[in-house]
SEZA-39239 format. One record per residue (C-alpha): residue in one letter; z, x, y. Coordinates in pm, whole numbers. Example, Ala and Ser with C-alpha at 12.3 -4.5 7.8 and 13.67 -1.06 7.14 Angstrom:
<r->a, up->780, east->1230, north->-450> $
<r->s, up->714, east->1367, north->-106> $
//
This chain:
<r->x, up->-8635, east->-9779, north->-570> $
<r->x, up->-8839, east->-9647, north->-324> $
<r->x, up->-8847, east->-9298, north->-554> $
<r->x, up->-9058, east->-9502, north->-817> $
<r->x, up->-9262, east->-9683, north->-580> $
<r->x, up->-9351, east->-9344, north->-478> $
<r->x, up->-9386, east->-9196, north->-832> $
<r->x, up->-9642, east->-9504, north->-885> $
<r->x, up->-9817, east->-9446, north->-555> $
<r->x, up->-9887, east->-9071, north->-674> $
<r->x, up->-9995, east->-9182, north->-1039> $
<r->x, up->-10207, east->-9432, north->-886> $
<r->x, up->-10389, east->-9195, north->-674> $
<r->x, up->-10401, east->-8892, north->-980> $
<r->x, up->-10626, east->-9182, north->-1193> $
<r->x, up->-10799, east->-9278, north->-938> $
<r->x, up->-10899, east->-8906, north->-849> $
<r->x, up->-10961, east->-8899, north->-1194> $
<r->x, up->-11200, east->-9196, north->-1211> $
<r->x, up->-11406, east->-9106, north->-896> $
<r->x, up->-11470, east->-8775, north->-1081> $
<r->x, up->-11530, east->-8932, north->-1377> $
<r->x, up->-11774, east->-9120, north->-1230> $
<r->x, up->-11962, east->-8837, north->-1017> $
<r->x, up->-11993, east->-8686, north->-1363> $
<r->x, up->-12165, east->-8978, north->-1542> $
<r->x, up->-12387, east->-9008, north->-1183> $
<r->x, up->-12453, east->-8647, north->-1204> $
<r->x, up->-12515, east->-8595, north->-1587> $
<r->x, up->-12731, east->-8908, north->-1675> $
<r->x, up->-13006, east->-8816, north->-1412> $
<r->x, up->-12865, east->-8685, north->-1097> $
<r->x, up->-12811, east->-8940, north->-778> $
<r->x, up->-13038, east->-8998, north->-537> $
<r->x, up->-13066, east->-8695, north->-281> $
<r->x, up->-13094, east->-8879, north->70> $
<r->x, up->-13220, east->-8637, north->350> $
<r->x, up->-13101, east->-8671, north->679> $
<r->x, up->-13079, east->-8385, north->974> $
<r->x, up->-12696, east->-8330, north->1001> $
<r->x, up->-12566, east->-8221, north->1326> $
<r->x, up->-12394, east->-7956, north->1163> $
<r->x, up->-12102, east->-7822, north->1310> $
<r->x, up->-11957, east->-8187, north->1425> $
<r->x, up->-12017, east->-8246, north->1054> $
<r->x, up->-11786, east->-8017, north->937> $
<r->x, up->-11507, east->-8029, north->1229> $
<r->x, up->-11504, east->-8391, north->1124> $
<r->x, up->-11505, east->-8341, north->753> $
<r->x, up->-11193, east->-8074, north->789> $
<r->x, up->-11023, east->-8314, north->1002> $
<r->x, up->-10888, east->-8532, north->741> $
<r->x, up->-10741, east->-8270, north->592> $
<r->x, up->-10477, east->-8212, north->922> $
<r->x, up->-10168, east->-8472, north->763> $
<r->x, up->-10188, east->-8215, north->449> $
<r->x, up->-10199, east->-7887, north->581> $
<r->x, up->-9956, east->-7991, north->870> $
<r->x, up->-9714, east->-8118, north->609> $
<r->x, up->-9714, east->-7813, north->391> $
<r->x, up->-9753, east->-7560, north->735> $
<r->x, up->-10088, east->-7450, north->639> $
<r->x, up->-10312, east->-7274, north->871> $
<r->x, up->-10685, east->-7391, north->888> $
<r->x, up->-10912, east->-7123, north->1058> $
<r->x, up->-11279, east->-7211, north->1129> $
<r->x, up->-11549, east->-6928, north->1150> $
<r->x, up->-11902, east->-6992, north->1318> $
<r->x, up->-12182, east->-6766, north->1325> $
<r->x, up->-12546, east->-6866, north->1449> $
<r->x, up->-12449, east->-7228, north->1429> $
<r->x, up->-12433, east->-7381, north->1759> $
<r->x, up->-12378, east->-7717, north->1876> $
<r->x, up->-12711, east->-7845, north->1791> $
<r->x, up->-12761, east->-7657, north->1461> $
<r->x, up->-12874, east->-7912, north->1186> $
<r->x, up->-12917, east->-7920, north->836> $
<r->x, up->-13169, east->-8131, north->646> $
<r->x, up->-12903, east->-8216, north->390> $
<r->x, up->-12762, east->-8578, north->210> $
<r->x, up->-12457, east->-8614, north->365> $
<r->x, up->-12265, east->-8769, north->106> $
<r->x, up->-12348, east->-8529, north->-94> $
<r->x, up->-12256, east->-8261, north->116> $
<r->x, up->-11866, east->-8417, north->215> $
<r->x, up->-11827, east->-8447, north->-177> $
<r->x, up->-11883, east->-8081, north->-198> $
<r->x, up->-11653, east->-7992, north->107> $
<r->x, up->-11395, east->-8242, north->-34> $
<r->x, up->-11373, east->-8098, north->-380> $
<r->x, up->-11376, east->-7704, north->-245> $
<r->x, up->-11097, east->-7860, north->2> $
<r->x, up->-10892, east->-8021, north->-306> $
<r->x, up->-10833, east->-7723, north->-438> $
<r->x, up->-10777, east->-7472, north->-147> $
<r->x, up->-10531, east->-7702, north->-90> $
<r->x, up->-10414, east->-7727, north->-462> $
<r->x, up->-10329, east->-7333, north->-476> $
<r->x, up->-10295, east->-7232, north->-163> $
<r->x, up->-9916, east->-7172, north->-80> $
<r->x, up->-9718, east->-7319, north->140> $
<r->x, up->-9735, east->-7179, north->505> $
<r->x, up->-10077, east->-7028, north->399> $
<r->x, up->-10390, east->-7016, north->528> $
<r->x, up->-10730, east->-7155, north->473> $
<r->x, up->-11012, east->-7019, north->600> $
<r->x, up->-11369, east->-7201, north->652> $
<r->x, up->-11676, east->-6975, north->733> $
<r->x, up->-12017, east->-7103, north->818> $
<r->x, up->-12309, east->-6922, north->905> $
<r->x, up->-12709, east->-6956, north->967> $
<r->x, up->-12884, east->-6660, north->752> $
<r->x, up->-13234, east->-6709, north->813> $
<r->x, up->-13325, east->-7008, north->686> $
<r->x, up->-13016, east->-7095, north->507> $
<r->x, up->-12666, east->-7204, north->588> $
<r->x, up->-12356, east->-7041, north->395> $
<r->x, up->-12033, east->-7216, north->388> $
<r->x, up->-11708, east->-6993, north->272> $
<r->x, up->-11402, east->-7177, north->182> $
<r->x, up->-11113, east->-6919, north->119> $
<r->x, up->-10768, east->-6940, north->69> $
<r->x, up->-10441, east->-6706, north->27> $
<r->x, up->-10317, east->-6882, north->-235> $
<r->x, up->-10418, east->-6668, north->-591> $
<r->x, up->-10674, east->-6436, north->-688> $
<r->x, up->-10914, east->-6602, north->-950> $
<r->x, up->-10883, east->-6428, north->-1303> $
<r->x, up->-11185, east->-6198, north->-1391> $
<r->x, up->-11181, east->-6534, north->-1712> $
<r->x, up->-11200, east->-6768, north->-1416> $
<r->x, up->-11463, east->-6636, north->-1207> $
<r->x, up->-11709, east->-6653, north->-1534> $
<r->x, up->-11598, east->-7030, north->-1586> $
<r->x, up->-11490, east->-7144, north->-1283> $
<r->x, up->-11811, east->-7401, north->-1260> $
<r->x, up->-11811, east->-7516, north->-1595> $
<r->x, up->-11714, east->-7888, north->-1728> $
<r->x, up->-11325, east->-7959, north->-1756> $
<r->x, up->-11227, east->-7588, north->-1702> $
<r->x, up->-10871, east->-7567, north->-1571> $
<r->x, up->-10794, east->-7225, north->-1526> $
<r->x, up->-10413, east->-7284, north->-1509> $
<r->x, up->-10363, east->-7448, north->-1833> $
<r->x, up->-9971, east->-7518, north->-1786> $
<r->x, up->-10066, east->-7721, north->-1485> $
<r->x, up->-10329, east->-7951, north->-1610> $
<r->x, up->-10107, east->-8285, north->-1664> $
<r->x, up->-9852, east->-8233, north->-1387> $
<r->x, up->-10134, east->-8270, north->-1068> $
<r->x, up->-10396, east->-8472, north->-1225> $
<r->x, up->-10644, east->-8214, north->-1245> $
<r->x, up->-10926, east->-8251, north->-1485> $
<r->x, up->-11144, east->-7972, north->-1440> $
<r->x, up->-11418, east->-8152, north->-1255> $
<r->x, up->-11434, east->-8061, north->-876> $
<r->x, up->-11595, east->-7726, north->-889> $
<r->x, up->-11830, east->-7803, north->-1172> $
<r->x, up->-11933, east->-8115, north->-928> $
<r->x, up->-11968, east->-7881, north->-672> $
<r->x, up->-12239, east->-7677, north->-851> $
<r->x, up->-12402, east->-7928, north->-981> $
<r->x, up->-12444, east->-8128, north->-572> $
<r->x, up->-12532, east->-7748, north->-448> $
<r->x, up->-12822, east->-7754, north->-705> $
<r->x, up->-12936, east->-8084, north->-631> $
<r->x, up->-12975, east->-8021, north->-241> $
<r->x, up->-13183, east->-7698, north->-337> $
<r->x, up->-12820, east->-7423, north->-298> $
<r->x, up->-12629, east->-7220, north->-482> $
<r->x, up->-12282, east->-7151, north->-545> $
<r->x, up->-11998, east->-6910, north->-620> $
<r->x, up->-11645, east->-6791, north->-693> $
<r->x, up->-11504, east->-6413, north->-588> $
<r->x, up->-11208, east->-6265, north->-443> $
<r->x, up->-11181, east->-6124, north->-91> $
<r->x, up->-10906, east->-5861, north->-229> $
<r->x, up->-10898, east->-5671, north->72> $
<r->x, up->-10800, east->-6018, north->260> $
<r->x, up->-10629, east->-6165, north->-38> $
<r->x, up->-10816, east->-6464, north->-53> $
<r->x, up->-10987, east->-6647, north->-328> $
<r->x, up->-11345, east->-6775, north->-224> $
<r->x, up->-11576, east->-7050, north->-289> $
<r->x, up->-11890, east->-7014, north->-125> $
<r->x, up->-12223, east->-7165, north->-87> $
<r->x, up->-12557, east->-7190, north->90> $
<r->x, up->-12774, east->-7470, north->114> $
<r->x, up->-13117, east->-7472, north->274> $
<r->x, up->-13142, east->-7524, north->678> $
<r->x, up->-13464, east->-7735, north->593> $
<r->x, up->-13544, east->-7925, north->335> $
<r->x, up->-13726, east->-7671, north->71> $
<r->x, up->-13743, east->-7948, north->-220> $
//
């Protein structure tokens, strides 16, 4: 019994993944939300955003490293906040998706000039020279055999790009080969440029 309530619990929370990014897709597409501005203490931001990740990588042994460079404690960002957890979140999801287990994440961020660039990069594998030119599009899965067994629709990364460019950044895929790592990275503005 308690094998199906669990089987339930995990198809209840695949649709609903599915929904919320079926949503921010509508939200995005038909208009764009609503960018909200606030300065973001930035470094607390993000130790706070990784920390909900701790159950998942402690349950699958994975390491999470964080990297600073020229942000210190009272760095801020002129940024939306919700927007900015959604992109963390979704670059997150799917560290976490392929990384293996007893791997390692690692999370860089760094003040260059006038920007800040976040680097989310995992051990897991390399992205296909196919998947580094479609990585960011609509519904592209790049593991097609894998599409219906973890409830992945494609969405998170083109979400990604499409909050980046509504907070004035940019985004992109590569591989680290020398560290084995495949990375998502991107910069948003330190002040608001829009």
């Amino acid at each position: 019994r308690g094998r199906y309530l669990q089987v339930i619990r995990d198809n209840a929370a695949k649709a609903a993944s599915l929904l919320r990014g079926m949503q921010d897709l509508s939200e995005l597409d038909h208009a764009g939300p609503d960018v909200n501005v606030e300065p973001v203490p930035l470094r607390a931001f993000v130790e706070r955003a990784l920390s909900q990740y701790e159950v998942a990588l402690q349950r699958r042994a994975v390491r999470l490293a964080c990297e600073w460079s020229g942000v210190e404690a009272e760095t801020r960002l002129s940024t939306d906040p919700d927007m900015l957890i959604r992109i963390i979140d979704n670059i997150m999801a799917n560290s976490l998706r392929f990384v293996p287990e007893g791997g390692r994440i690692r999370v860089s961020v760094a003040r260059i000039g006038d920007r800040v660039r976040f680097e989310i990069a995992n051990n897991g594998p390399l992205f296909s020279p196919e998947a580094l030119d479609k990585l960011f599009h609509r519904f592209y899965r790049e593991d097609r055999a894998r599409a219906g067994r973890d409830g992945h629709a494609g969405l998170g990364l083109y979400i990604v790009r499409r909050l980046a460019e509504r907070l004035g950044g940019t985004v992109r895929a590569y591989n680290d080969e020398s560290a084995g790592e495949a990375c998502i990275a991107f910069e948003l503005p330190l002040a608001d440029e829009r």
